[in-house]
Backbone as CSV, one residue per row, in Angstrom:
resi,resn,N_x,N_y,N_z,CA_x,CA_y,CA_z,C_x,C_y,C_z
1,UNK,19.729,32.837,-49.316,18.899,33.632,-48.431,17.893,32.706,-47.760
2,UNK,17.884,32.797,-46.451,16.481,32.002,-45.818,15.525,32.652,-45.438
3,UNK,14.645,32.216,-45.571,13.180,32.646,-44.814,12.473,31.737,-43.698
4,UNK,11.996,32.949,-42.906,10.664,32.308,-41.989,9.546,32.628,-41.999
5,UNK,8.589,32.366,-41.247,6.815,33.112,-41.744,7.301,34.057,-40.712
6,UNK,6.557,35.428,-41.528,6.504,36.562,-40.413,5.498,36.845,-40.040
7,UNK,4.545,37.760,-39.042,4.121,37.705,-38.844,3.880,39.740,-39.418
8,UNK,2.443,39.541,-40.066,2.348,41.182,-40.836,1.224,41.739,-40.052
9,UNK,0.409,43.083,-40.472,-0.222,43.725,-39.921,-0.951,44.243,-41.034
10,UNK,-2.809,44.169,-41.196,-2.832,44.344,-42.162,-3.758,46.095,-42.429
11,UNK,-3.195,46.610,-43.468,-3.425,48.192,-42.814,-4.619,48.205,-43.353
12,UNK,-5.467,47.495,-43.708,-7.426,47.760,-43.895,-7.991,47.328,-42.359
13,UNK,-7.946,45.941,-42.297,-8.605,46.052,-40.532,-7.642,45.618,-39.237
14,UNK,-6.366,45.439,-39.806,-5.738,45.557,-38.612,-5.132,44.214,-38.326
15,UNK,-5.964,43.572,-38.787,-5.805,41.971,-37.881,-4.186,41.862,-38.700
16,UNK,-3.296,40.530,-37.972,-2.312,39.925,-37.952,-2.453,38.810,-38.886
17,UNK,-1.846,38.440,-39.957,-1.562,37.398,-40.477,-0.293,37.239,-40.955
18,UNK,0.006,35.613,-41.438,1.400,35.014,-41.669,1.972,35.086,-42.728
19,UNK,3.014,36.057,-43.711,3.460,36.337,-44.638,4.596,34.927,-44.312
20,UNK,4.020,33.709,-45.205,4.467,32.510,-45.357,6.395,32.609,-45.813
21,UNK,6.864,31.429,-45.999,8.090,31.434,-46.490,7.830,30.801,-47.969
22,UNK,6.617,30.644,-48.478,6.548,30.113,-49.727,6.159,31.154,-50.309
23,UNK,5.222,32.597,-49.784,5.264,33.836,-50.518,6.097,34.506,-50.190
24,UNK,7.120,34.355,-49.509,8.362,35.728,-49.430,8.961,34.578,-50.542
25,UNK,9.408,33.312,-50.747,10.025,33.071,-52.202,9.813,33.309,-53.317
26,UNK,8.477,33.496,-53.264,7.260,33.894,-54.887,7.666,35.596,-54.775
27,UNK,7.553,36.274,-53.753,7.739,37.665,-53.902,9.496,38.043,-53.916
28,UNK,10.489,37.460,-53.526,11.886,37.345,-53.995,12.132,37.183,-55.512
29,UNK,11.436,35.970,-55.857,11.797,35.347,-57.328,11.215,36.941,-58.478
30,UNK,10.216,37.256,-57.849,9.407,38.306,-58.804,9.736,39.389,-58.553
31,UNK,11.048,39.863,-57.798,11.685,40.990,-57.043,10.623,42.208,-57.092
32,UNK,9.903,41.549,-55.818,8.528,42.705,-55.485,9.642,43.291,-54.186
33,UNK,9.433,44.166,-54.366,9.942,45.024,-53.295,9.545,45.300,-51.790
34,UNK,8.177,45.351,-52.087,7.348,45.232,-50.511,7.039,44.339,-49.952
35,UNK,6.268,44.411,-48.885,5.671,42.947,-48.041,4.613,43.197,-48.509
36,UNK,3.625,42.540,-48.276,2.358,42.564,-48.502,1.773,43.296,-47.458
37,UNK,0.606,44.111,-47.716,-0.310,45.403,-46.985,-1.752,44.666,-46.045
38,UNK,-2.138,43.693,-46.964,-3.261,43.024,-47.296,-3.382,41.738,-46.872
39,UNK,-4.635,41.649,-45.278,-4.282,40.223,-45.097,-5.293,39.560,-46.612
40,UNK,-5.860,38.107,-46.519,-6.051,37.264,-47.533,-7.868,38.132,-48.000
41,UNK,-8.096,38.012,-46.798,-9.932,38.336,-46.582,-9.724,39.898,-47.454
42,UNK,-8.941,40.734,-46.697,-9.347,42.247,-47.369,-8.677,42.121,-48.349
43,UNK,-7.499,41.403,-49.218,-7.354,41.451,-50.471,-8.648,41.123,-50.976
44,UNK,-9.256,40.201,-50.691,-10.241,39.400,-51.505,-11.123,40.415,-51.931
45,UNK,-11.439,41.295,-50.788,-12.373,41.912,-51.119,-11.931,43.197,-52.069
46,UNK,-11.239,43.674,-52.072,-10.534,44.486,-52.940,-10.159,43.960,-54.061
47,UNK,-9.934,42.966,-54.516,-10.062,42.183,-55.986,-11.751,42.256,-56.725
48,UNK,-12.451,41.783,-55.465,-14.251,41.988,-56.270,-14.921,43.479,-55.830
49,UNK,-14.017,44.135,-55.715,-14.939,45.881,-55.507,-14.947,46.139,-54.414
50,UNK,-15.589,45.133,-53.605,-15.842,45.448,-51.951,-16.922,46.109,-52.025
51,UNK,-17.002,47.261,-50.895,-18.241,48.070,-50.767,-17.549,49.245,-50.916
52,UNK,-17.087,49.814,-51.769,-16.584,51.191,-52.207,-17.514,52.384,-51.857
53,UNK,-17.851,53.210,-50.922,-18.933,53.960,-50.665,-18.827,55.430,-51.327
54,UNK,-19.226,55.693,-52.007,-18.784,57.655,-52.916,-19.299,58.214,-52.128
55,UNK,-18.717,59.171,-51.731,-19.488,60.433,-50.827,-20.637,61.069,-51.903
56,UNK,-21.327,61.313,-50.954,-22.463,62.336,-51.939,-22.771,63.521,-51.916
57,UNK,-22.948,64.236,-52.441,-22.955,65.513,-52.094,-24.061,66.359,-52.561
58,UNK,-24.606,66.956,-51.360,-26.455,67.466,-52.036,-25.661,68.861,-52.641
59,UNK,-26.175,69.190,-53.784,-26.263,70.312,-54.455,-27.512,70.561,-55.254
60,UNK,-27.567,71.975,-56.106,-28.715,72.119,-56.944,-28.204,72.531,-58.312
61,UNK,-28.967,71.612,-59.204,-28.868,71.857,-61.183,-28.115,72.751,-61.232
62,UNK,-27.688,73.514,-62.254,-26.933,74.623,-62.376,-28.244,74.970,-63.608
63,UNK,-28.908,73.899,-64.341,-29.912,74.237,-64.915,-31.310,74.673,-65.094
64,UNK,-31.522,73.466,-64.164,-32.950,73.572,-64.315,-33.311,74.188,-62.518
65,UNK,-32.409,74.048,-61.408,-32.982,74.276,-60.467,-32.982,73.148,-59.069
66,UNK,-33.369,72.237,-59.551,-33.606,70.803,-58.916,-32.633,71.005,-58.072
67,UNK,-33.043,70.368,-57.115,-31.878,69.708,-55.338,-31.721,68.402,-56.117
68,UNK,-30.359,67.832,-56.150,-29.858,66.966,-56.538,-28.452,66.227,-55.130
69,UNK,-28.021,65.579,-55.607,-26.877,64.941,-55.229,-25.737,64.142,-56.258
70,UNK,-24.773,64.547,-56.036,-23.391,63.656,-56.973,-22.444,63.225,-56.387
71,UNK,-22.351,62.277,-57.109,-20.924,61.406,-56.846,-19.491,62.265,-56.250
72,UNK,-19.366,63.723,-55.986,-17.948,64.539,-56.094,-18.312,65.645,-55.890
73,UNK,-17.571,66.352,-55.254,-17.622,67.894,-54.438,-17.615,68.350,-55.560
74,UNK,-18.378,69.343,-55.401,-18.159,70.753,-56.754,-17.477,71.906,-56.805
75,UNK,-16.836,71.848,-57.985,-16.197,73.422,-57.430,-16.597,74.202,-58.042
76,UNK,-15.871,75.771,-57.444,-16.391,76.799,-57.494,-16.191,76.848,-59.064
77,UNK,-17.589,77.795,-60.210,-17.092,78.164,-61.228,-17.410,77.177,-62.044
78,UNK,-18.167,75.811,-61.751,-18.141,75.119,-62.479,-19.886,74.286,-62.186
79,UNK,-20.479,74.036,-63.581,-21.529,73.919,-63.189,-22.079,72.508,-63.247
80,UNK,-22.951,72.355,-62.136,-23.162,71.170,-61.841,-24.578,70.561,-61.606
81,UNK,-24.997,69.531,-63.047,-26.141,68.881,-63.487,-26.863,67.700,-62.318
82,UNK,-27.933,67.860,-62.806,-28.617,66.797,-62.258,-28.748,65.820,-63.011
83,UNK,-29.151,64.333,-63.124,-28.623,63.333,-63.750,-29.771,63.468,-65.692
84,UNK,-30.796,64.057,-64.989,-32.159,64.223,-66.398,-31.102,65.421,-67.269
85,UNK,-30.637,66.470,-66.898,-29.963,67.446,-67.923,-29.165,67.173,-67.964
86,UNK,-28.359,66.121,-67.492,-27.089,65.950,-67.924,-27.149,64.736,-69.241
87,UNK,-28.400,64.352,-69.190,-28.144,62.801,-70.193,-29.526,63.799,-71.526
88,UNK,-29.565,65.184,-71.153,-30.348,65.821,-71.895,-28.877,66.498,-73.017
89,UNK,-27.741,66.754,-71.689,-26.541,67.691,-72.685,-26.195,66.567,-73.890
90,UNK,-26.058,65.830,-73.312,-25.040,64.546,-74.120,-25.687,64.723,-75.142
91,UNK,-24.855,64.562,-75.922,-25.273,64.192,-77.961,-24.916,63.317,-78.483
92,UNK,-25.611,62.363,-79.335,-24.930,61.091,-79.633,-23.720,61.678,-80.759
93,UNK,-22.621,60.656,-80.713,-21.318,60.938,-81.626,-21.846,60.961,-83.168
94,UNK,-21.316,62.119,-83.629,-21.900,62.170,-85.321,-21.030,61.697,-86.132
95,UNK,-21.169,60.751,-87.068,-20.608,59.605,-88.022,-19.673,60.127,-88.772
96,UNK,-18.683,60.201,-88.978,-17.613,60.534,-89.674,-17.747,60.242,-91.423
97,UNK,-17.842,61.589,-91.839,-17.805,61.520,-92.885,-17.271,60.268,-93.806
98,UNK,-17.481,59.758,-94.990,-17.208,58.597,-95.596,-15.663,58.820,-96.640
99,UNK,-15.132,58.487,-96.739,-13.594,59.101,-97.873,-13.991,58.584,-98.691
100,UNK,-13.950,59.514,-99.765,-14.219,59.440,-101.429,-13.665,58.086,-102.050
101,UNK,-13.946,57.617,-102.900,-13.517,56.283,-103.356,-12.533,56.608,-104.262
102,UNK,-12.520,57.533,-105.132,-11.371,57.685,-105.631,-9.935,58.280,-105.448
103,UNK,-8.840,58.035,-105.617,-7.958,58.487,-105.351,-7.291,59.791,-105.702
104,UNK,-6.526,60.333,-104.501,-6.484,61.745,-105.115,-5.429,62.258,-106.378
105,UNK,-5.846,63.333,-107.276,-4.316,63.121,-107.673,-3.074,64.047,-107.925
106,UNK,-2.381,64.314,-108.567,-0.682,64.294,-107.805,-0.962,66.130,-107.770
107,UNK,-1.974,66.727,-108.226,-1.935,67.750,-108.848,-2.708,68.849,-107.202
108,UNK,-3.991,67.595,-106.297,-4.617,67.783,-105.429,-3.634,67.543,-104.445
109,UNK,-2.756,66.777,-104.523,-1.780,66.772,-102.854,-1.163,67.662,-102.700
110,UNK,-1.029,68.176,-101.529,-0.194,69.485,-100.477,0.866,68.825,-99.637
111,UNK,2.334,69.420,-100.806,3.539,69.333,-100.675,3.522,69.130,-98.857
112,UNK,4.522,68.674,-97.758,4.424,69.066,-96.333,5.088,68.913,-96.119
């Protein structure tokens, strides 16, 4: 099979770059199926986070009242905290009981 550099399109900003003949061999050998989406710059940035922006969305406590905003649309039926009652709901995890040191015996086990 031969290769040449092609020339791609990259679907974050558009611009044109050269899908090499040394990565269509690396992406053959590793039978990736696609071309690449991503010129070099917007991979990059999509490897370290980028600027990921969350929509926000003004709503009010379901508790206490407060005008708030969150990370995610709310839906209907479901109630939705402000960040003080919500770190008020939380409960720290309670410690799991300790198992007896001795072993049980044949008389205490349940046949199953």
């Amino acid at each position: 099979m031969e290769f040449t550099d092609r020339i791609l399109k990259c679907v974050d900003c558009g611009a044109e770059f050269v899908f090499t003949v040394g990565e269509q061999i690396f992406f053959h050998d590793k039978e990736f199926k696609n071309d690449p989406k991503h010129c070099k710059q917007c991979k990059a940035k999509r490897a370290t986070g980028g600027s990921r922006v969350r929509p926000e969305t003004r709503t009010t406590c379901s508790q206490c009242g407060e005008a708030t905003t969150v990370p995610f649309k709310p839906t209907q039926g479901r109630p939705v905290l402000c960040r003080s009652c919500f770190k008020q709901q939380k409960t720290p995890a309670q410690p799991l009981p300790e198992p007896s040191a001795q072993p049980a015996k044949d008389s205490e086990l349940v046949p199953g």
